[in-house]
N, CA, C and O atoms as a MOPAC input file, in Angstrom:
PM7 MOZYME 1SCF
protein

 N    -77.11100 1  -160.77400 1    65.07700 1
 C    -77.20300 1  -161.19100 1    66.48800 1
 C    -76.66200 1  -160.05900 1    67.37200 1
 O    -75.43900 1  -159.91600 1    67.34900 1
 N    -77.20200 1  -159.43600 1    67.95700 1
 C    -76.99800 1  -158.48400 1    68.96500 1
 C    -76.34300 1  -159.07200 1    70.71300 1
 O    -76.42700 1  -160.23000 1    71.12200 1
 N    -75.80800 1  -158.04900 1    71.37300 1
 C    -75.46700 1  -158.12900 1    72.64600 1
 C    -76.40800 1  -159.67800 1    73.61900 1
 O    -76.08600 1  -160.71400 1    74.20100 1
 N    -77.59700 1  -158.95700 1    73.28500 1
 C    -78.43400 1  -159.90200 1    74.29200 1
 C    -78.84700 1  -160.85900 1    74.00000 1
 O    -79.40300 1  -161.53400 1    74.86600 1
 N    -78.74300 1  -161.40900 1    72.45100 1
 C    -78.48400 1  -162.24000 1    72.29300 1
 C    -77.46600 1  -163.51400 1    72.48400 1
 O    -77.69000 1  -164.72400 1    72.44500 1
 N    -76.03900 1  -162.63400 1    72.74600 1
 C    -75.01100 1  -163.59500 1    73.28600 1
 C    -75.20500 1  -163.99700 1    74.10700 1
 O    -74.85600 1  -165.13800 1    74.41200 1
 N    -76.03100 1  -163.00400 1    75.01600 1
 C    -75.59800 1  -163.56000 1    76.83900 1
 C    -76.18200 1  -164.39600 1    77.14500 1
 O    -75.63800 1  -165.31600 1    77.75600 1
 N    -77.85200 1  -164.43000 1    76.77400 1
 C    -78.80900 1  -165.55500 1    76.78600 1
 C    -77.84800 1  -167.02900 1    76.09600 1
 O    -77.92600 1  -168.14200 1    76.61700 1
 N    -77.26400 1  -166.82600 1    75.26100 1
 C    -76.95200 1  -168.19400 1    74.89300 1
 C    -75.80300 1  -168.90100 1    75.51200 1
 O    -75.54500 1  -170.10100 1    75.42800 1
 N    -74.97900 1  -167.72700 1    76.31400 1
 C    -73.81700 1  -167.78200 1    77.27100 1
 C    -74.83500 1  -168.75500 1    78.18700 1
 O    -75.31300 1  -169.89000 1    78.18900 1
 N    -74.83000 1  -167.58700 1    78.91700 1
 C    -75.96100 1  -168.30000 1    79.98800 1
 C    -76.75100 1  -169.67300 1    79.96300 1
 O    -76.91800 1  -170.44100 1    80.91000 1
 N    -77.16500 1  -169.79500 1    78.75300 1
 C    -78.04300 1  -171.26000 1    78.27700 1
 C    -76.83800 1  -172.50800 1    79.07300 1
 O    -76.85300 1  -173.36100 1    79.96000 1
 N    -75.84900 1  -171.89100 1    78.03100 1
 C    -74.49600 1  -172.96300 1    77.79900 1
 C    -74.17700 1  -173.15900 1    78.96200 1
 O    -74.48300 1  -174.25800 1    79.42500 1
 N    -73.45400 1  -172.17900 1    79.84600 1
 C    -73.26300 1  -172.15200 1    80.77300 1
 C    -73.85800 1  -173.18200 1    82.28000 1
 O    -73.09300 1  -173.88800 1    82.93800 1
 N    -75.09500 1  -173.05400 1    82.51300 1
 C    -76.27000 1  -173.74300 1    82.92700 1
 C    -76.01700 1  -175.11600 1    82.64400 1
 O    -75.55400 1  -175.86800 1    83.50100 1
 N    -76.33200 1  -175.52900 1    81.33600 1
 C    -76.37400 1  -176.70600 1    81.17000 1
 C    -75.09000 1  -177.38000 1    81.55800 1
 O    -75.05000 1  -178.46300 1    82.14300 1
 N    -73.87400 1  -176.56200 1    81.13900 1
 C    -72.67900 1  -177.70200 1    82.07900 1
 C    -72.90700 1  -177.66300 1    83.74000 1
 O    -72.48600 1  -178.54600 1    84.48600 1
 N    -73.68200 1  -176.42800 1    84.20400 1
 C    -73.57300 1  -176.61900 1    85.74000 1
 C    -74.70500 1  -177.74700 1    85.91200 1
 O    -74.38900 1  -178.54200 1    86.79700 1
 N    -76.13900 1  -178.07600 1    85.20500 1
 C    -76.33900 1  -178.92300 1    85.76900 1
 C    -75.44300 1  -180.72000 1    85.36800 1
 O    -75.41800 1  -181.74900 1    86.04300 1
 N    -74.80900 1  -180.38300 1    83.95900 1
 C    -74.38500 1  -181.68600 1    83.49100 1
 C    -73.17100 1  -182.14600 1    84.63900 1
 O    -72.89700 1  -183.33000 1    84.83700 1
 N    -72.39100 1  -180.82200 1    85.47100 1
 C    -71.39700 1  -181.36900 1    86.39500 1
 C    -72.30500 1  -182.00400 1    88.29200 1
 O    -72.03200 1  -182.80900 1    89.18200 1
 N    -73.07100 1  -181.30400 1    88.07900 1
 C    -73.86900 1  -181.30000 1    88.99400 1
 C    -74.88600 1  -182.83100 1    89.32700 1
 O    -75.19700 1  -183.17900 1    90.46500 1
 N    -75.16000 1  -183.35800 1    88.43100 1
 C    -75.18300 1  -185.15900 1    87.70400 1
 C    -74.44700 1  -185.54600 1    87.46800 1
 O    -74.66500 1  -186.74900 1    87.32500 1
 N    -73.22100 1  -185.23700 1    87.23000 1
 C    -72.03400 1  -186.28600 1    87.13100 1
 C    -71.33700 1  -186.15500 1    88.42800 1
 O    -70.23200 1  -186.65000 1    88.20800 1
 N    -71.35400 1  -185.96500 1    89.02200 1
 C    -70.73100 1  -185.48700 1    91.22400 1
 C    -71.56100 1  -186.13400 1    91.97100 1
 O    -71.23800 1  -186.65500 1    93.03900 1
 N    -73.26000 1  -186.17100 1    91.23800 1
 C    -73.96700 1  -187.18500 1    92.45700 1
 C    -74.52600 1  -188.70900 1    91.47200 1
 O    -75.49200 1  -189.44400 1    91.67600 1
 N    -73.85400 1  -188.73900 1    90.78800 1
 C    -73.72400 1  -189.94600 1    89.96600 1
 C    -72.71300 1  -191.13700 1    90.22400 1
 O    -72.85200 1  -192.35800 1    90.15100 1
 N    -71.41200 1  -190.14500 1    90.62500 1
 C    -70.39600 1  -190.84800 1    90.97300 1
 C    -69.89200 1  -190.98800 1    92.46200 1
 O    -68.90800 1  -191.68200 1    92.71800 1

């Protein structure tokens, strides 16, 4: 697994908690 491989999966991860906080703020 190389460099650009991390970041893409950073990034993936990353994302998905901004939208999972982002649904849980207009949820509640």
């Amino acid at each position: 697994m190389n460099q650009c491989d991390i970041g893409l999966i950073g990034l993936g991860v990353m994302g998905e908690n901004l939208v999972l906080n982002m649904e849980s703020k207009s949820f509640s």
